[in-house]
C-alpha positions in Angstrom: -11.3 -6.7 25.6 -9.7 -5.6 22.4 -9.9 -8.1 19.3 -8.2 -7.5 15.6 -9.9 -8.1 12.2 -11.0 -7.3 8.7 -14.5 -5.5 7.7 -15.3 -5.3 4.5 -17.0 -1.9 4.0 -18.1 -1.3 0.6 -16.5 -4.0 -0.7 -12.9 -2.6 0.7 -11.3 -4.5 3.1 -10.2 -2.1 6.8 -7.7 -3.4 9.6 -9.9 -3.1 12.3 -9.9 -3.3 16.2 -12.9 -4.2 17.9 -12.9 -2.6 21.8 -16.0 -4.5 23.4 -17.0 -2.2 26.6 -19.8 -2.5 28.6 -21.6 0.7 26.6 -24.9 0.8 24.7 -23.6 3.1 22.2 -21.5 1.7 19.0 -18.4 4.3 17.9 -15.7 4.3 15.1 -13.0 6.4 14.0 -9.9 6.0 11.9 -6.6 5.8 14.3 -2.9 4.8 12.8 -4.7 3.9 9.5 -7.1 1.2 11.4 -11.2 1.1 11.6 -11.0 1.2 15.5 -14.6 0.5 16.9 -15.9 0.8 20.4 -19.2 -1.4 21.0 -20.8 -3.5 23.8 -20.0 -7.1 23.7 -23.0 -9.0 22.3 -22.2 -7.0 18.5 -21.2 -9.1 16.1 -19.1 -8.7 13.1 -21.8 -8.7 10.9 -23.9 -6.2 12.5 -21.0 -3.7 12.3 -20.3 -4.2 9.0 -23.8 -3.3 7.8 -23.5 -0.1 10.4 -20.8 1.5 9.2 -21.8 0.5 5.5 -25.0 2.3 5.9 -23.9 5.5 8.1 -20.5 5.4 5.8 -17.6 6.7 6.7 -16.7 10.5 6.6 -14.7 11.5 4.2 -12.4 13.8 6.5 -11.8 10.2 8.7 -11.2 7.8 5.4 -7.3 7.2 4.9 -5.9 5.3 2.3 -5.0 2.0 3.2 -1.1 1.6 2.8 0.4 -0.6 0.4 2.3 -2.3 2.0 3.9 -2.3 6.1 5.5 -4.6 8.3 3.0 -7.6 7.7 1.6 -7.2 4.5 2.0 -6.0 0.9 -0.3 -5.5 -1.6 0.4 -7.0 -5.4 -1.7 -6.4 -8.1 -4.7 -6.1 -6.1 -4.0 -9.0 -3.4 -2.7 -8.3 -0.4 -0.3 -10.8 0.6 1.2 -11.3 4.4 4.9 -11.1 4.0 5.4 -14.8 5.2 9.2 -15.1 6.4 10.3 -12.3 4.6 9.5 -12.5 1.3 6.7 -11.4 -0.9 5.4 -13.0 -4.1 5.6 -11.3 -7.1 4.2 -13.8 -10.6 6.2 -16.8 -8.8 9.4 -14.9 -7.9 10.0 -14.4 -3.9 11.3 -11.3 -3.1 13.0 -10.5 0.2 10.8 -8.0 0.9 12.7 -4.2 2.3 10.2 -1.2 2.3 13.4 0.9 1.6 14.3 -1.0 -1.5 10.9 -2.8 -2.6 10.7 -0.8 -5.6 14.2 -1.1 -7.2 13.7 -5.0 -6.1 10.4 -5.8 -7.4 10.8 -3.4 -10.9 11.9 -6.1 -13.7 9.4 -7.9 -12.7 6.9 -5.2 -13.5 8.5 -3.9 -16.1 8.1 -7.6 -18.0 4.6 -7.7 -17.0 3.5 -4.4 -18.0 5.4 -4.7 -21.5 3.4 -7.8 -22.2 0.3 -5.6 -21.8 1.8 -2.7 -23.9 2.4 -5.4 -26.7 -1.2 -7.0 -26.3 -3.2 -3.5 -26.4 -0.7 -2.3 -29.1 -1.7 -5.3 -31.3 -5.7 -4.5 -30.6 -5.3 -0.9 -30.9 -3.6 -1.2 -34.2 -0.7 0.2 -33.1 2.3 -1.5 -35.9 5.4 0.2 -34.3 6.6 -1.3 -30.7 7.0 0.9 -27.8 9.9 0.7 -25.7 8.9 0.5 -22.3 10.3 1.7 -19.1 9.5 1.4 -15.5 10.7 3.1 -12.3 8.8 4.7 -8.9 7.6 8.1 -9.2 5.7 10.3 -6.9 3.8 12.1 -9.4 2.5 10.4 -13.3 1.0 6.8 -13.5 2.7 6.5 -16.6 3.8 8.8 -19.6 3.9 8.3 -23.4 6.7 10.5 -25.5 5.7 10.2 -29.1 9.1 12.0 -30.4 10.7 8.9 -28.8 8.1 6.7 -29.3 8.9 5.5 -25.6 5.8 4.9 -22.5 7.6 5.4 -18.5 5.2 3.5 -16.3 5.1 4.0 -12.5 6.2 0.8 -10.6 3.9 2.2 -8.0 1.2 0.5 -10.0 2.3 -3.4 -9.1 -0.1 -2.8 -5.8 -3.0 -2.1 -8.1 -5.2 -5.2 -9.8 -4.0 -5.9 -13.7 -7.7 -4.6 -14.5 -6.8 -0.9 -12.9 -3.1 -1.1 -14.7 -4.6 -2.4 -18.1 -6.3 1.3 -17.8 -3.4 3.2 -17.5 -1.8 1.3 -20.2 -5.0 2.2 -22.6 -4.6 5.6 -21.6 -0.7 6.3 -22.4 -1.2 4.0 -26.0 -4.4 6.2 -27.0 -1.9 9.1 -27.0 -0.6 7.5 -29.8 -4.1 8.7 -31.9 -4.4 12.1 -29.9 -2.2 13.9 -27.9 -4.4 15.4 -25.9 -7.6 14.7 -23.4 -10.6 15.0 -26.1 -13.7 14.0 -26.3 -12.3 11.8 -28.9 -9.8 10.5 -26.8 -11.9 9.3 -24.3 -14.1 7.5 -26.8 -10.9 5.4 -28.2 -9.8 4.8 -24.2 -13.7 3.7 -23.4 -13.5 1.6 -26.5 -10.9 -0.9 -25.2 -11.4 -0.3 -21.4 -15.0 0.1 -20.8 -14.6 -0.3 -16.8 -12.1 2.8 -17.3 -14.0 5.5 -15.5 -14.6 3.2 -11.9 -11.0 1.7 -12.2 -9.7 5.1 -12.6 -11.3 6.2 -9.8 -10.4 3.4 -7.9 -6.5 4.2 -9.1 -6.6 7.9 -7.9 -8.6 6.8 -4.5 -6.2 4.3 -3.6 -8.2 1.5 -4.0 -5.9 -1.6 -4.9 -8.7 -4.2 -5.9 -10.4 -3.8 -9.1 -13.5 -4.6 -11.0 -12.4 -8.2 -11.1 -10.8 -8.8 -7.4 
C-alpha cells in the first residue's frame, strides 16, 4: 500500500511516499525529487519524521525541491497549489505556464522589490533613487551598476520568502558604500540584515522559506 504526504525534516517541507510492506526494516531514498520511504505498516508519520531528522539525509541523495511543477508553485516562500490554473501573486491571479511564468509574474516583482529598494535606500542613507530592473537569469541574484546608478534583480527570487530577498537587496545597495566584498562590507550588510548569513545560505541551498516562514 502506497500513501502520499508531507514530512517536515528540519523544518523543510519533502513530497513524500509512504510504501508500507510487511518488513521490519525502515528505508528512504530520494526518487523523481520525492522522500520515498519503505516501512512496515504500524509506523507512523511522526515516528519517521524524527528518523530521518536524526539519521539526516545524505548529502549526495538531497535534491532541491522544485519551485514550482504541475501542482504547485512556490511564492515568496509559500507554496501555493495551482488551484484551476492560476497562482497568486500579492492578489493578482496569474494563469499559471511553466514556459512563460517568469515573463508573466515579472511586474509584479519588479513593483515589489522596488518598494524594498526605496525602503532600505531611505534606512541606508542612500539620497539618490535607483532604477530598478527585473528579469530571469540563470546566473546573479541581483547586480548593482554604480556608473548607471541602476540594481537588475533576478525574478527567480519571487519563490524565495521577502526575508531571504530583503538580503539580496541589502547586499546589491551596500555596493553603494564599497564595491567590493570587505570586511567592511559585510559589517554595513550585517548591520541592516542581521539574519543575512542563514538566509543566504538558505538562498544558495534552495530553501524557499525563510527565518520568518
Amino acid at each position: 500500500m502506497k500513501r502520499q504526504t508531507v514530512l517536515n525534516i528540519s523544518g523543510v517541507d519533502y513530497s513524500t511516499i509512504i510504501e508500507y510492506k510487511v518488513t521490519n526494516y525502515i528505508r528512504y531514498r530520494f526518487e523523481d525529487n520525492k522522500l520515498v520511504v519503505k516501512c512496515p505498516y504500524f509506523v507512523s508519520d511522526n515516528y519517521l519524521t524524527e528518523l530521518i531528522t536524526k539519521k539526516g539525509i545524505k548529502r549526495n541523495d538531497l535534491k532541491r525541491e522544485k519551485p514550482f511543477d504541475f501542482d504547485y508553485c512556490y511564492i515568496y516562500g509559500e507554496k501555493q497549489s495551482i488551484k484551476d490554473g492560476f497562482v497568486n501573486i500579492d492578489g493578482h491571479f496569474i494563469l499559471f505556464n511553466k514556459d512563460t511564468f517568469y515573463k508573466d509574474v515579472n511586474k509584479y516583482f519588479n513593483d515589489y522589490v522596488t518598494t524594498r529598494i526605496r525602503y532600505y535606500e531611505s534606512v541606508m542613507g542612500i539620497d539618490k533613487p535607483y532604477s530598478v530592473a527585473s528579469r530571469f537569469t540563470s546566473s546573479r541574484y541581483g547586480s548593482n551598476s554604480v556608473r548607471t546608478h541602476h540594481i537588475s534583480m533576478n525574478s527567480y527570487l519571487i519563490h524565495f520568502s521577502k526575508d531571504i530577498i530583503d538580503t539580496v537587496v541589502v547586499h546589491e545597495l551596500a555596493h553603494c558604500f564599497y564595491f567590493d566584498h570587505s570586511k567592511n562590507f559585510y559589517n554595513l550588510v550585517y548591520k541592516y540584515s542581521p539574519n543575512y548569513k542563514i538566509l543566504h545560505k538558505q538562498l544558495t541551498k534552495g530553501i524557499y522559506k525563510g527565518v520568518d516562514n
